[in-house]
C-alpha positions as CSV (number, residue, x, y, z in Angstrom):
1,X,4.5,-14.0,-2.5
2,X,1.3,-16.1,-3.3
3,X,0.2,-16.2,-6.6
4,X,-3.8,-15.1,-6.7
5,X,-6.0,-16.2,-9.9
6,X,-7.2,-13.1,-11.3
7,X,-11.4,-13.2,-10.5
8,X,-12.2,-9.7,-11.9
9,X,-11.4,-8.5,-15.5
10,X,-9.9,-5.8,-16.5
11,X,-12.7,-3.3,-17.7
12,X,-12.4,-2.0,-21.1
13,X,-12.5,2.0,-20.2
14,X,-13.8,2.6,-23.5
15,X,-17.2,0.8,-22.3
16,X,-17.9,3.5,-19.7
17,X,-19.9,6.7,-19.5
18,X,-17.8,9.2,-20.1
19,X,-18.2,10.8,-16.0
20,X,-17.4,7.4,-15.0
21,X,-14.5,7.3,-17.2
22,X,-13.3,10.4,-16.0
23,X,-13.5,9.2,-12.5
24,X,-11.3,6.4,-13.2
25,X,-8.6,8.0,-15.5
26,X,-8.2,10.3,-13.0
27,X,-5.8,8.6,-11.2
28,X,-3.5,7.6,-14.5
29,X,-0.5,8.4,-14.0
30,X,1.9,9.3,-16.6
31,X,-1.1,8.5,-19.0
32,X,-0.6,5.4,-17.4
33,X,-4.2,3.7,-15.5
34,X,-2.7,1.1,-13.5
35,X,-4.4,-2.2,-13.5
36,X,-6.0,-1.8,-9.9
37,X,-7.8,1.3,-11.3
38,X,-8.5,-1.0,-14.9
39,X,-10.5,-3.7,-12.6
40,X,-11.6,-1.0,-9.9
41,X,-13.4,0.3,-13.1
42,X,-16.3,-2.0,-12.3
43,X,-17.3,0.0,-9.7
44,X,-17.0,4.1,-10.6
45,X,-18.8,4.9,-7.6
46,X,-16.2,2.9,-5.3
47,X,-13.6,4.5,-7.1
48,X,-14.6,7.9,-6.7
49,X,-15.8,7.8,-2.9
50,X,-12.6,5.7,-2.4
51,X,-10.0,7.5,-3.7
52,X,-10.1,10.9,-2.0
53,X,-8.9,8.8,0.9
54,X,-6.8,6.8,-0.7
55,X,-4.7,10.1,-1.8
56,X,-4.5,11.3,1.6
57,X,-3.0,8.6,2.8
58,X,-0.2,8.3,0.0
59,X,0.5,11.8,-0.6
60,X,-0.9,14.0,2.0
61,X,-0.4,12.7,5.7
62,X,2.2,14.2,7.8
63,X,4.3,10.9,8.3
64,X,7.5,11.2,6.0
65,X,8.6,9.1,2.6
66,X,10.5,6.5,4.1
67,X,8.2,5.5,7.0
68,X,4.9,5.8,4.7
69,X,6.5,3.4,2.6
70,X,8.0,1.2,5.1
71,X,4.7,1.1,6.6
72,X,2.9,-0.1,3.3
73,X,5.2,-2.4,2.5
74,X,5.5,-4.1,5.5
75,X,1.6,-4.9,5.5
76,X,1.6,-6.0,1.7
77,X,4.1,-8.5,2.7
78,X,2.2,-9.8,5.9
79,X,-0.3,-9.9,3.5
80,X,1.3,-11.6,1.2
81,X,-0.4,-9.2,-1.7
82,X,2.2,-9.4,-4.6
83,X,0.8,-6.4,-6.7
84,X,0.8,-3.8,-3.8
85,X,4.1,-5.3,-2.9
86,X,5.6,-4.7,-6.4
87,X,4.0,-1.5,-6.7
88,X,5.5,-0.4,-3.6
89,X,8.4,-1.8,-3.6
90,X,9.5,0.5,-7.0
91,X,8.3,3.3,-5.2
92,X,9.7,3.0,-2.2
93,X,13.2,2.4,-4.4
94,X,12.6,5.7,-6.3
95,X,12.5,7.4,-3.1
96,X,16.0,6.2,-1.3
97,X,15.1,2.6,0.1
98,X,18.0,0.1,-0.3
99,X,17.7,-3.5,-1.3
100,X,18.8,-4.2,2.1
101,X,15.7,-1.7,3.9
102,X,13.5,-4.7,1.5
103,X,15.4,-7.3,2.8
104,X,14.9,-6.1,6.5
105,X,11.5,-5.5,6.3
106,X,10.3,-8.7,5.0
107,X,11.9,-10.4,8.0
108,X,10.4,-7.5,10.3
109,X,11.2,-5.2,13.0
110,X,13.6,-7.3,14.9
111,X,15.6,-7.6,12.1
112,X,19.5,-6.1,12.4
113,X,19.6,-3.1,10.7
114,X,16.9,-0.7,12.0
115,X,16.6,2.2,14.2
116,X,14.7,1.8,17.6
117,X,12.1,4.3,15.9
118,X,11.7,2.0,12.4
119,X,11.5,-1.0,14.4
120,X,8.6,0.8,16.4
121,X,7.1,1.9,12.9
122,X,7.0,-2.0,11.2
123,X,5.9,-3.1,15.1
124,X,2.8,-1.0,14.2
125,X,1.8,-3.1,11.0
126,X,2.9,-6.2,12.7
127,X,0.7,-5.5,15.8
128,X,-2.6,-3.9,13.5
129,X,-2.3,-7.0,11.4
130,X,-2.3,-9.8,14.2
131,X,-3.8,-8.3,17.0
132,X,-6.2,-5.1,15.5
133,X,-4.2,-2.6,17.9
134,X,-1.5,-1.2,18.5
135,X,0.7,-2.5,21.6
136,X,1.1,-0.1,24.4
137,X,4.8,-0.5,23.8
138,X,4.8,0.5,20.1
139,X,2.5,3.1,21.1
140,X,5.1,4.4,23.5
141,X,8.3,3.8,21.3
142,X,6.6,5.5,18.1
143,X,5.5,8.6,20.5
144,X,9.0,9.4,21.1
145,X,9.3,10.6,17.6
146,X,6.1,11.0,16.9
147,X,2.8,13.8,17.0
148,X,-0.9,12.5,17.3
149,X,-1.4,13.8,14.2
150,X,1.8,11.3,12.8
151,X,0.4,8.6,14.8
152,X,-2.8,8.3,13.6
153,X,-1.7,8.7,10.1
154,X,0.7,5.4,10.7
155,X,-2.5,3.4,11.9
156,X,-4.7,4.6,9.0
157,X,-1.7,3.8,6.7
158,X,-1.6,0.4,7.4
159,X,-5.3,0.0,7.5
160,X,-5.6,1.8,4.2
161,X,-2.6,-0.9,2.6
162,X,-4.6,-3.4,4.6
163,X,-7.7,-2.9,2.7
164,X,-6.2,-2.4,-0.6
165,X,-4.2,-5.6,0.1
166,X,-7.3,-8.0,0.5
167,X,-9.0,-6.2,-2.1
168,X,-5.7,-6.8,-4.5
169,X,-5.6,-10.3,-3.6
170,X,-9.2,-11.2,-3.6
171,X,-9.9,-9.7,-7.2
172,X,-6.6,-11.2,-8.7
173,X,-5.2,-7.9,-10.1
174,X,-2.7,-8.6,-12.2
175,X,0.8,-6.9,-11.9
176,X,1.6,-3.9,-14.4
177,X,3.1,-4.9,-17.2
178,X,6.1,-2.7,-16.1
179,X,7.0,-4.6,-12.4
180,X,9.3,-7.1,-11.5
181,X,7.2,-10.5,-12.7
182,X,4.9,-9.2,-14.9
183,X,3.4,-11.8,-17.5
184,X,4.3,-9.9,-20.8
């Protein structure tokens, strides 16, 4: 992963007006506000527009665990965003992926390993990050498997880990003190 200088601060919460605090505590978890949401802070409106969305696509689509997060991971490493990466990565862990399923999809859908259907599902990112669509043969192989609802959840996936990505890696978010790498 490339290393990003960190460009935006972390905002001191305790700065804020108490709605826009709100806003941005809202997505703690554990008690816990996650850096992203620390330097997201400088923008409460963002962050409350934003993350409606955002939850949707993490918790509320109709694709399942493992091929949300095998989505997501695969474009943070195309991306090369360390923190969504890392973030991801413990998740996606929590939740049944082996070391080996991290191994694979860092080299990418033609790696040994997969199903037809999961190389399909990390041909999506691959063909949303290089060419902005979807091939006509993913399209086909993920269809199989798949309902319109599912596949339009697996393009909005990657283009909501897209976003997040760039944003990640142009602001310089520093990793949690709690993932693999963190400066402590």
């Amino acid at each position: 992963m490339i290393k990003r200088k960190q460009r935006i601060p972390m905002r001191d919460l305790s700065t804020m007006t108490a709605e826009d605090r709100t806003t941005v505590e809202k997505n703690a978890m554990n008690g816990q506000v996650f850096n992203i949401f620390k330097v997201l802070a400088h923008h409460p409106a963002l962050v409350k527009r934003w993350t409606p969305f955002a939850g949707h696509v993490l918790s509320k689509q109709t694709l399942p665990f493992r091929d949300r997060e095998l989505l997501i991971l695969r474009i943070g490493w195309l991306n090369q965003a360390e923190y969504e990466f890392a973030q991801h990565e413990l998740i996606a862990k929590r939740g049944g992926l082996t070391d080996a399923d991290i191994a694979n999809l860092k080299e990418g859908p033609k790696a040994k390993g997969w199903s037809a259907h999961e190389a399909a599902l990390l041909q999506v990112a691959d063909d949303l990050h290089e060419n902005s669509v979807v091939s006509d043969a993913t399209w086909a192989a993920l269809s199989k498997k798949y309902s319109t609802e599912q596949l339009m959840d697996a393009v909005f996936t990657v283009g909501q880990y897209n976003l997040v990505s760039w944003a990640l890696n142009s602001f310089g978010v520093p990793l949690d003190d709690f993932l693999p790498g963190a400066k402590r």
